[in-house]
C-alpha positions as CSV (number, residue, x, y, z in Angstrom):
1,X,104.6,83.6,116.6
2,X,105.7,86.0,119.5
3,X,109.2,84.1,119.5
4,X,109.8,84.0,115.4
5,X,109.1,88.3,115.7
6,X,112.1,88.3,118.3
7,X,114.3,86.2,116.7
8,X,113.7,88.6,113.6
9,X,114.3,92.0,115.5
10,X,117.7,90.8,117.1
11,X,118.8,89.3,113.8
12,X,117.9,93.1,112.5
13,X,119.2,94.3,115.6
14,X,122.6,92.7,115.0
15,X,122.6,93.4,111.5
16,X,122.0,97.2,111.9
17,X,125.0,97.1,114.3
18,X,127.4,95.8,112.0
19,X,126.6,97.5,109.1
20,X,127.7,100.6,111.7
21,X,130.5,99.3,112.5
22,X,132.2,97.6,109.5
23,X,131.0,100.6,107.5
24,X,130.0,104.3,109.1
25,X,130.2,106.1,106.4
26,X,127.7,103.4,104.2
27,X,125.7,103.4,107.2
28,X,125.3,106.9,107.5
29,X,124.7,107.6,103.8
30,X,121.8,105.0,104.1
31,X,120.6,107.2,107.1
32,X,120.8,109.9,105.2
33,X,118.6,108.5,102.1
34,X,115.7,107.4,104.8
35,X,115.4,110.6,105.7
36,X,115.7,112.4,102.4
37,X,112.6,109.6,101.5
38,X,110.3,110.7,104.9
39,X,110.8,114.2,104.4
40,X,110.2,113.8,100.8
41,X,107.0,112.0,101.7
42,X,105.9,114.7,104.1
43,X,106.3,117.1,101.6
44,X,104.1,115.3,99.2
45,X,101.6,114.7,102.2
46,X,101.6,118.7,102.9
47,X,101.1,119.9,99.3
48,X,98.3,117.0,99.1
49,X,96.1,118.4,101.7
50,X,96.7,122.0,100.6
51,X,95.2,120.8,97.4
52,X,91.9,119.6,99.2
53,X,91.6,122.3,101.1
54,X,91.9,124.5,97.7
């Protein structure tokens, strides 16, 4: 089990890498879209306790 888990986060490992650097500009926009989504999420998170506390 322990080996299959590494041999997945290299192969994600090397696949993160050359997505950067075939395509920066893809890459980045992807970056860009996971953050938009966590900070979206956050927001939603904030607003939800302010409601319980209300």
């Amino acid at each position: 089990m322990a080996v299959a888990r590494k041999v997945i986060l290299y192969g994600l490992v090397v696949f993160v890498l050359y997505t950067i650097i075939t395509s920066p500009a893809r890459a980045a926009d992807l970056v860009q879209v996971g953050f938009e989504g966590i900070s979206n999420a956050a927001e939603g998170v904030g607003e939800f306790m302010s409601q319980l506390i209300q």
